[in-house]
Backbone as a printed PyTorch tensor [residue, N CA C, xyz], in Angstrom:
tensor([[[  2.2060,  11.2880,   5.5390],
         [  0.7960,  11.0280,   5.5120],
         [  0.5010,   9.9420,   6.5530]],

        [[ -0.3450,   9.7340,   7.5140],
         [ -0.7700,   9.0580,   8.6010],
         [ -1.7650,   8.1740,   7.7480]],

        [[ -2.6820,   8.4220,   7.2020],
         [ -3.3960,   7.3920,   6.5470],
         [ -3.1900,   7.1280,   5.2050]],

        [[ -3.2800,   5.7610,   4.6790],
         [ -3.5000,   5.5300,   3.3470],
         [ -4.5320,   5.7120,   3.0530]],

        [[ -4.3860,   5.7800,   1.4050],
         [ -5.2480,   6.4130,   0.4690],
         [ -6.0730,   4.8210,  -0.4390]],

        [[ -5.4000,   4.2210,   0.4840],
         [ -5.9670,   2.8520,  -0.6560],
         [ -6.2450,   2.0910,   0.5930]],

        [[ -7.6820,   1.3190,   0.9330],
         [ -7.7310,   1.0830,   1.7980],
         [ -7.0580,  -0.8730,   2.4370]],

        [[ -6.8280,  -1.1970,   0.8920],
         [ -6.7210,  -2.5630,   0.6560],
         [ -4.6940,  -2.4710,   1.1310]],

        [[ -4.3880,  -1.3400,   1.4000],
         [ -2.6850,  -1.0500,   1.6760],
         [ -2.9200,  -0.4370,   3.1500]],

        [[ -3.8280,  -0.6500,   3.9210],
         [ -3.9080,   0.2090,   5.2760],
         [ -3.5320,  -0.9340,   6.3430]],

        [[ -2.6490,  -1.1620,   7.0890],
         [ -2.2950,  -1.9210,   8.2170],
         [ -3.6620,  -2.1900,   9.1070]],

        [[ -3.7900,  -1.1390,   9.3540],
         [ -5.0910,  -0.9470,  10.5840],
         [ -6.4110,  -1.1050,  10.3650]],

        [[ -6.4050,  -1.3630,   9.1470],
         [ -8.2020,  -1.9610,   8.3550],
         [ -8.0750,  -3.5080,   8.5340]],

        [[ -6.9030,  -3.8640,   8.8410],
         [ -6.8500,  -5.3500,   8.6470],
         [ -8.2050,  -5.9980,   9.4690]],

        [[ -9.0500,  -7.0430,   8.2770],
         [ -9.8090,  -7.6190,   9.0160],
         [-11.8280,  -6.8780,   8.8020]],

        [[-11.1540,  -5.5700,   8.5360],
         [-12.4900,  -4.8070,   8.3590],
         [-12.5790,  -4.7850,   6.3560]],

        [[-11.5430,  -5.1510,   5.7850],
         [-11.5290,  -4.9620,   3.9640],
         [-10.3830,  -5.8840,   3.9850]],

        [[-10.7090,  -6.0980,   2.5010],
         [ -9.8470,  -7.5040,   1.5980],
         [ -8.4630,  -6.3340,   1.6820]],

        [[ -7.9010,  -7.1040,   2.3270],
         [ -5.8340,  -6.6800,   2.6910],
         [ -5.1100,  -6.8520,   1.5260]],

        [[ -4.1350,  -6.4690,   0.9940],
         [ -3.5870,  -6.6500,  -0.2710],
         [ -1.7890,  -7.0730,   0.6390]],

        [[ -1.9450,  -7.1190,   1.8490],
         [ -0.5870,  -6.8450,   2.2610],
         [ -0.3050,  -8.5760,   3.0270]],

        [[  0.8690,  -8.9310,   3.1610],
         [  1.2160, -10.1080,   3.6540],
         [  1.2320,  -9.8350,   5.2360]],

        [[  1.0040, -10.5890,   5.7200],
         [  0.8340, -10.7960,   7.5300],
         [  1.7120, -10.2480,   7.8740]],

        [[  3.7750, -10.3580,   7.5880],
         [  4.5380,  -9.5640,   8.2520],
         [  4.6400,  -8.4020,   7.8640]],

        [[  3.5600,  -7.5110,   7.2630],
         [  3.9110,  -5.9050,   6.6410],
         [  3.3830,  -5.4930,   7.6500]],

        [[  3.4250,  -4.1750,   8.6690],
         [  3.3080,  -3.9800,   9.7380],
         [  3.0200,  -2.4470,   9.5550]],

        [[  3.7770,  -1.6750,   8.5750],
         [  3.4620,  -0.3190,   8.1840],
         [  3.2840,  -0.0650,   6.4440]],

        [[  2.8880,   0.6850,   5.6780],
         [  3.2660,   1.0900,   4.6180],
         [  3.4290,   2.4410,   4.1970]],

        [[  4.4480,   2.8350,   3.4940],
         [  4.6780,   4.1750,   3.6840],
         [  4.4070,   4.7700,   2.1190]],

        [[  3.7700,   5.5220,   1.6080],
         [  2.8790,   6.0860,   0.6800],
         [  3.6630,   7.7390,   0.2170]],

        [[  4.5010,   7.2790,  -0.7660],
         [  5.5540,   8.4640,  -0.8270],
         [  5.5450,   9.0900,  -2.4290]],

        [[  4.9770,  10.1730,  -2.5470],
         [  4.3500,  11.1420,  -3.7770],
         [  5.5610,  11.5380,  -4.0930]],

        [[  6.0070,  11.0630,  -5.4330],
         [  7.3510,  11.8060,  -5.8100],
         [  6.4320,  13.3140,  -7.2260]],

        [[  6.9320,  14.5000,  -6.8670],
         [  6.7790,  14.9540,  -8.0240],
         [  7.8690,  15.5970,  -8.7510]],

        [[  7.5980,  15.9420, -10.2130],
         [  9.1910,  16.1100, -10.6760],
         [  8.8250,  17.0630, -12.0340]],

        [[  9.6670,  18.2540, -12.4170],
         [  9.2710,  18.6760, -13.5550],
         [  9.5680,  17.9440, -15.2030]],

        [[ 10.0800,  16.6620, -15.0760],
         [ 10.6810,  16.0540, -16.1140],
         [ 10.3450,  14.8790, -15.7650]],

        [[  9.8090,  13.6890, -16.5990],
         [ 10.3900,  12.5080, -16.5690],
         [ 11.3380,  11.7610, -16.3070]],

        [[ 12.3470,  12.3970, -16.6380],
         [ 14.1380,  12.3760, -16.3000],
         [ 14.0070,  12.3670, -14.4080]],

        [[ 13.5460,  13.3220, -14.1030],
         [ 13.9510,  13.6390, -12.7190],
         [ 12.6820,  12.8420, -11.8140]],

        [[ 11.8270,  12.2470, -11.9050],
         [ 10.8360,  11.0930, -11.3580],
         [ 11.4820,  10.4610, -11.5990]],

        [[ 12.1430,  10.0400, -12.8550],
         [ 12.5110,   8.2380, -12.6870],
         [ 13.9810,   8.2470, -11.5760]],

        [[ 14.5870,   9.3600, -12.0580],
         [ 16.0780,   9.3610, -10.9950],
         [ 15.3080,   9.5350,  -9.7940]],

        [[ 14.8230,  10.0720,  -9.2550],
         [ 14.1230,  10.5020,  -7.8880],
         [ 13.3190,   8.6630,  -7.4980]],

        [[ 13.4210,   8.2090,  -8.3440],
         [ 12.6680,   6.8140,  -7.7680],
         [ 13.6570,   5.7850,  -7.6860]],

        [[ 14.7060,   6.0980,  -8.8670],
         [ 15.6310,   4.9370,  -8.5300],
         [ 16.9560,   5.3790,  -7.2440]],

        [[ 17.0570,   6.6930,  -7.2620],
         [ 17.6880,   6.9060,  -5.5980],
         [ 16.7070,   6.5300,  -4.0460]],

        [[ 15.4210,   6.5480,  -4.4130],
         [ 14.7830,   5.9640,  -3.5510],
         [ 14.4890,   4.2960,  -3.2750]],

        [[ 14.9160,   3.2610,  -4.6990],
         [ 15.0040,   2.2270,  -4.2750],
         [ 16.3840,   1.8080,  -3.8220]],

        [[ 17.2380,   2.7480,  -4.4260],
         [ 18.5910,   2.0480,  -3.6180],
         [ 19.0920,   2.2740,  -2.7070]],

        [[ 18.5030,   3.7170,  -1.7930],
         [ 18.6360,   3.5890,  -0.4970],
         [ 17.8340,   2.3850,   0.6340]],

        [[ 16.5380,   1.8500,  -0.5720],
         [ 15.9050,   0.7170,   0.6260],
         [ 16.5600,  -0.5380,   0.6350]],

        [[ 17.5750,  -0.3130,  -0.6900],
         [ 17.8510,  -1.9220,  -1.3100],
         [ 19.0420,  -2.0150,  -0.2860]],

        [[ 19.3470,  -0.1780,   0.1060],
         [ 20.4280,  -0.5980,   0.9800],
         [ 20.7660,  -1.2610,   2.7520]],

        [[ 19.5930,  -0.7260,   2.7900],
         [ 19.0210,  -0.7040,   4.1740],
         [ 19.4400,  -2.5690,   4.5360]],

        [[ 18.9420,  -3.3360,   3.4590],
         [ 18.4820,  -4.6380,   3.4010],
         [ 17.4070,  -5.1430,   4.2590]],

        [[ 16.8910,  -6.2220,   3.9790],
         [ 15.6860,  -6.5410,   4.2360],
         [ 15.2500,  -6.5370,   5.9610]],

        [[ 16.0260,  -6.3060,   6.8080],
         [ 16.0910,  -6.4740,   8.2090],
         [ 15.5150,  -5.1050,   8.6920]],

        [[ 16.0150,  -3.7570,   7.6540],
         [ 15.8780,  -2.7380,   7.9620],
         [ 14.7370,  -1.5980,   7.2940]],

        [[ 14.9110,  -2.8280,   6.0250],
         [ 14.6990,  -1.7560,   4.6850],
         [ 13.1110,  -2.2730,   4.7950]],

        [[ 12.4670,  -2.3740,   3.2440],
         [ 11.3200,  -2.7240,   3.1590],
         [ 10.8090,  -4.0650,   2.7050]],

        [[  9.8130,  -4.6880,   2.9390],
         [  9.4970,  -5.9930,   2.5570],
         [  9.3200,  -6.2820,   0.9750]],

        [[  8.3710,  -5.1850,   0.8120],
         [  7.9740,  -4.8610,  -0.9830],
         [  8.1170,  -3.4990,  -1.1620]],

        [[  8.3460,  -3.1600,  -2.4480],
         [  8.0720,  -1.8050,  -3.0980],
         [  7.4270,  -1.7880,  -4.2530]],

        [[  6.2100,  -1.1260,  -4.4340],
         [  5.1920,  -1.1590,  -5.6740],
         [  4.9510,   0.3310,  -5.6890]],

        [[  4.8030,   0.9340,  -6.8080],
         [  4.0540,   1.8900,  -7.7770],
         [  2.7340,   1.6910,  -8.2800]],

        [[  1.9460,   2.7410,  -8.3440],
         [  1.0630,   2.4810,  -9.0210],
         [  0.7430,   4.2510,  -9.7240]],

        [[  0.2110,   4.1940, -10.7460],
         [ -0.4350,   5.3090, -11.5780],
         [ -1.7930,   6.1520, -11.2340]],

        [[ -2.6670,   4.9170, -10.8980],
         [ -3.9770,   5.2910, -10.5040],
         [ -4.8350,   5.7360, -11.5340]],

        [[ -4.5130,   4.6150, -12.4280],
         [ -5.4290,   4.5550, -13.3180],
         [ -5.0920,   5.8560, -14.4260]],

        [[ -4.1210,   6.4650, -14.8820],
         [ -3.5200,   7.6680, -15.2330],
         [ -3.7780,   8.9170, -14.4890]],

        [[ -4.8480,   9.4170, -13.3870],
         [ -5.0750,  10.0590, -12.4500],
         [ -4.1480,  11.0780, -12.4230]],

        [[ -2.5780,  10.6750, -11.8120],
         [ -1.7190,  11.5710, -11.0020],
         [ -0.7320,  12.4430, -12.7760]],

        [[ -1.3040,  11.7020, -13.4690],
         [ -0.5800,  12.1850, -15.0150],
         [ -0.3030,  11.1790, -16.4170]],

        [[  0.3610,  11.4540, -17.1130],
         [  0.4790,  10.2460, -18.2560],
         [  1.1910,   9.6090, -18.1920]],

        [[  2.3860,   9.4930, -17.8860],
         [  3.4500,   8.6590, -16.9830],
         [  3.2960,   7.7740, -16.5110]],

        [[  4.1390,   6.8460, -16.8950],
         [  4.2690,   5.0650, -16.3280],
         [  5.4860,   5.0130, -15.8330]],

        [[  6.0350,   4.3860, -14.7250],
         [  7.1890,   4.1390, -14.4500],
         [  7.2900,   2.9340, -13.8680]],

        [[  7.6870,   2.2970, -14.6940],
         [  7.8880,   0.3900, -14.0120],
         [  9.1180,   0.0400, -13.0790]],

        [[  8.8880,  -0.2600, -12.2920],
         [ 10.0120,  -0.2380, -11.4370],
         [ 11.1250,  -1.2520, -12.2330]],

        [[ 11.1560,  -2.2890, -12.4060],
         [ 12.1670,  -3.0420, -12.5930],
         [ 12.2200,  -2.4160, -13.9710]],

        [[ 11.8910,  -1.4930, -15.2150],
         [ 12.6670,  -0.6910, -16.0760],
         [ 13.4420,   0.6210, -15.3830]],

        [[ 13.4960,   1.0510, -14.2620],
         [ 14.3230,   1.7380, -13.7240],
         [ 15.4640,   0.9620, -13.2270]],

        [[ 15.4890,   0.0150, -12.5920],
         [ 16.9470,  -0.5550, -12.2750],
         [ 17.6580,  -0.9560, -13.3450]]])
């Protein structure tokens, strides 16, 4: 996806809307996991933080956040630090 969906997470609005992002975040990448199980979202999210955790911070990512969207995308919560 080229643009975000949240405009307060968009690099390139900086300055035009209230930024939610710290000065050195430079990109953010906006990644839709879907899954037929609960089981297989939460594994599908925790192989996705430990490939960034692997990367380390030089390579990897600054932050990683979830969000629900207000229950929107389904009923499902997944807290990141209850997946690790």
């Amino acid at each position: 996806m080229i643009a975000s969906t949240n405009d307060a997470y968009a690099p390139t609005l900086r300055g035009a809307v209230k930024t939610a992002l710290d000065a050195d975040v430079g990109s953010v990448l906006e990644i839709v996991i879907d899954g037929l199980t609960a089981d297989a979202v939460a594994n599908a999210m925790r192989a996705g933080i430990a490939a960034i955790v692997k990367l380390g911070p030089k390579r990897g990512a600054v932050r990683i956040g979830a969000g629900n969207y207000g229950g929107k995308l389904g009923p499902h919560h997944f807290h990141l630090k209850d997946l690790l």
